[in-house]
N, C-alpha and C positions, 0 to 999 in steps of 0.2 A: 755553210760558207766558212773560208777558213782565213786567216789573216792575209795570206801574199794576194787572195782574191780580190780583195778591198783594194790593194792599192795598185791592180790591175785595171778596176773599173775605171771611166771617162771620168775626169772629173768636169763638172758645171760651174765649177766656181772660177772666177779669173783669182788670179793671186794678190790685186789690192783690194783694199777695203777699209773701213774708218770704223771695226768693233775696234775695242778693248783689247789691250793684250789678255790671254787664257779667258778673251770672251767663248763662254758653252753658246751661245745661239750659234755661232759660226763654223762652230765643230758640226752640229746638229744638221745644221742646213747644207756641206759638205757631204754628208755619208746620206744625209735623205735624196738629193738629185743623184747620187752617186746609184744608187738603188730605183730610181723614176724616169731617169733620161730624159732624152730633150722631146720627148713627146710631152711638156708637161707646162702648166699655165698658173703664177702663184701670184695668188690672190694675198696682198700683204696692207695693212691698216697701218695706223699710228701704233711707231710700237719702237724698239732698239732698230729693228731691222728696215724700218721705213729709213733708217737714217745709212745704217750700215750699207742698204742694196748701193745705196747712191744715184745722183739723177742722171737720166739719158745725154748723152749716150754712155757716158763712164759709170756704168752699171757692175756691181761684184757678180753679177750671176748673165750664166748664156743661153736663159731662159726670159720668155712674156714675163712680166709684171704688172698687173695693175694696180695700182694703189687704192687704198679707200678708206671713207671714216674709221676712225674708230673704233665704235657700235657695228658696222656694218659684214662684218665678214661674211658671215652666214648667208644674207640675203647676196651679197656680190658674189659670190662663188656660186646660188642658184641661178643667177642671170647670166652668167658668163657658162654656165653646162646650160642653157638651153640656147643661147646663142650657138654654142657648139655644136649642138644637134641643130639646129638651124641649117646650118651647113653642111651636116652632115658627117660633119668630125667626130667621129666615136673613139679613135687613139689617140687624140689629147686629155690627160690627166689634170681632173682641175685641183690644184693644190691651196686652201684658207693656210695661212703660215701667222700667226696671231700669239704675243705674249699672254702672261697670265691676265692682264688687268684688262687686255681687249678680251679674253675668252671667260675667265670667272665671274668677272664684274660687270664690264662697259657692253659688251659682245654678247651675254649672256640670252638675251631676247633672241636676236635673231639667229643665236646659232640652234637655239632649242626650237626654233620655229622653224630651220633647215630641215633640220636633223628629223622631227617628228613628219616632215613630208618626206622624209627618206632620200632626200636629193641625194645625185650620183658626186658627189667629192670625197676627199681625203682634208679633214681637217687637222690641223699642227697646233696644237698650242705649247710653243717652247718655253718653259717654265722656269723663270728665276728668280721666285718668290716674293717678288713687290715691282711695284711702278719705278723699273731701272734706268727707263730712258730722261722721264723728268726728274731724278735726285733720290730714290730709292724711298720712295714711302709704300705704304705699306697697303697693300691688296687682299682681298680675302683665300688669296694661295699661300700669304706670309704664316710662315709654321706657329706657333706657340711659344710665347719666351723668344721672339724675334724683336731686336731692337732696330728700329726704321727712324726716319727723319722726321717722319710721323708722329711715332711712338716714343718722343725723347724720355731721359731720365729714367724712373721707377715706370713711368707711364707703358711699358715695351709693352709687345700685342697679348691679350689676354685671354684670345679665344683662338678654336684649335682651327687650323686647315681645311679649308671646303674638300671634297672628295670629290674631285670633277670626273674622275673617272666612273665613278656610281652613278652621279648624275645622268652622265649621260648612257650608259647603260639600263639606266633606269627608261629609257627613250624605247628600249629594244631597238636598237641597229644591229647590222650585221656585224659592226668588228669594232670594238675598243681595245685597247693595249696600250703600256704604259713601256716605255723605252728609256736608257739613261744613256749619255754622248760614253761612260764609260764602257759600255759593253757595244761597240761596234757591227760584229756578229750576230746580235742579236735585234739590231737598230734594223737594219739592213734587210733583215729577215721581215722582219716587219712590214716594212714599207713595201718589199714587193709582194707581201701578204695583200696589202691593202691595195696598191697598183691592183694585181691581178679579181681582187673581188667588185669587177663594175657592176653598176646597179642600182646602189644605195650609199648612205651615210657612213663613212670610214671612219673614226678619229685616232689619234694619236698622242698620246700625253710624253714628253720628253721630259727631262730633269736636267736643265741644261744650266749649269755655274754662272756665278756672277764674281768675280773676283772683288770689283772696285764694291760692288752693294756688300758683299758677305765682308768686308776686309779680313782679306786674305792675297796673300802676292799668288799672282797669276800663274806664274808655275803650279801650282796645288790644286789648278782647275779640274786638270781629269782624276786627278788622286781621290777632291772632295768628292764630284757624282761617284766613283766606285764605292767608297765611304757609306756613301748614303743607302746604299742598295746593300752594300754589307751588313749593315744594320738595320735594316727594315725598314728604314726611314722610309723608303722610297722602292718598295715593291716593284720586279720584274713580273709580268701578268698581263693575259689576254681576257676577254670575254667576246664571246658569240652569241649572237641571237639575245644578248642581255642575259643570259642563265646560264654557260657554258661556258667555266672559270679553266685555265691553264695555267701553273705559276712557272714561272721560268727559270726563280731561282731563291734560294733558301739563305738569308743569313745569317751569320753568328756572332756580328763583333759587340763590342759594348758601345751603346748610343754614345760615350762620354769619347771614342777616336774621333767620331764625327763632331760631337759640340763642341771640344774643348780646342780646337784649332780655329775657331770663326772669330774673330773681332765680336759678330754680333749678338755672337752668344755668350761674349768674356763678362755680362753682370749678373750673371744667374747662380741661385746657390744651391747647395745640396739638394733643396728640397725641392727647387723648381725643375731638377734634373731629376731625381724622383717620380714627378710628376708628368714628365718629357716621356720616362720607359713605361710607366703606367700609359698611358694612350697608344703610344708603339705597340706596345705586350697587348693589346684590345684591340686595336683594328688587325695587326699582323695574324692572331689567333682567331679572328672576323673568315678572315681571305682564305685561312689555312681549311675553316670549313665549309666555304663555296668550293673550293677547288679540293674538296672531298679529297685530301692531301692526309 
């Protein structure tokens, strides 16, 4: 799929809404209905986006939503695909659409209890590395050397980044993959990868910017995801069947383009940036030999 395609597709989104300016969930969720159409049902928790959809009827999107806890994602998206079958509806798409702190942390249980019954969804966890919608503290997606509201002072997060994409791989599903809002093309691809596989458990890991949590001006929002994926931060990558690695794309910049422009990376010194490409340089050379690369 090629650029002028994207901006040919329907778009689902109405044009107001209450994110953030160069909020990444809203890019995310743009080019994912963009790619899903309006056959599609999202299942959305407490999260940035419980607030961004807005309430009925002045709703950002022109698709179903049902709201739900929390914790709940997992379990509400298998009752709403059997409800569906119920009916009889096999061309509705049930879409979980869940930040990091409902999918790593709060969501955890029942999405791993979805997922190991195979249920037929597409789960979304848009990911902008801490609890953004209450004041930006710090979740177990928050990178390494991340300072949160959390984590004041010298205190900033000490321990590395859950791998939710292994996690749930580790489930054996048919389809994991990891998408960033900067690479469109490839977002896109994805999603109707995942549309088209009914059956079983989809997920989808996005890397989607936080300007006001990262401080950084909003403008920077798509710059930073390209950033992250340039440097390995943030892996482009599929898996199938949990054993059937694809990488999608190779970077080469120096982790120090992406830290050195964050706000909340501006207290770290030499050696904790150091210590930032050491984990990069081991998971990134981890992936390189799943994906027999």
């Amino acid at each position: 799929m090629i650029q002028s395609d994207i901006a040919n597709m329907t778009d689902y989104m109405n044009s107001g809404h209450v994110g953030c300016p160069g909020c990444g969930a809203t890019v995310a969720m743009k080019f994912a209905l963009k790619a899903l159409g309006e056959k599609t049902m999202m299942v959305i928790p407490a999260s940035c986006w419980a607030i961004i959809a807005g309430a009925h009827p002045q709703t950002a999107l022109k698709v179903p939503i049902l709201h739900t806890a929390f914790e709940t994602t997992g379990a509400a998206c298998s009752g709403v695909r059997a409800a569906l079958d119920m009916k009889n509806d096999t061309e509705t798409i049930v879409v979980g659409w869940a930040g990091d702190g409902g999918t790593f942390d709060i969501g955890f249980q029942s999405l791993s209890g979805a997922v190991e019954r195979n249920e037929d969804f597409i789960y979304v966890c848009y990911d902008n590395e801490a609890y953004m919608n209450t004041g930006a503290q710090r979740s177990s997606s928050t990178p390494y050397g991340t300072r949160t509201t959390t984590t004041p002072g010298q205190q900033w997060k000490q321990t590395r980044k859950k791998n939710i994409l292994e996690a749930l791989a580790a489930h054996r599903i048919p389809y994991a993959a990891s998408a960033s809002i900067a690479f469109p093309d490839d977002m896109i691809r994805k999603f109707q990868k995942a549309k088209e596989m009914k059956g079983g458990s989809r997920f989808l890991h996005i890397f989607a910017t936080c300007p006001t949590g990262w401080r950084v001006p909003s403008e920077m929002s798509v710059r930073l995801a390209r950033l992250a994926v340039q440097t390995n931060i943030f892996p482009l990558y599929e898996i199938k069947d949990g054993i059937k690695y694809t990488l999608n794309y190779k970077g080469n910049r120096p982790i120090e383009d992406y830290l050195s422009v964050q706000g909340r990376f501006r207290h770290l010194a030499n050696s904790d940036i150091d210590e930032i490409r050491k984990m990069v340089d081991e998971d990134w050379g981890l992936l390189l030999k799943k994906a027999e690369v």
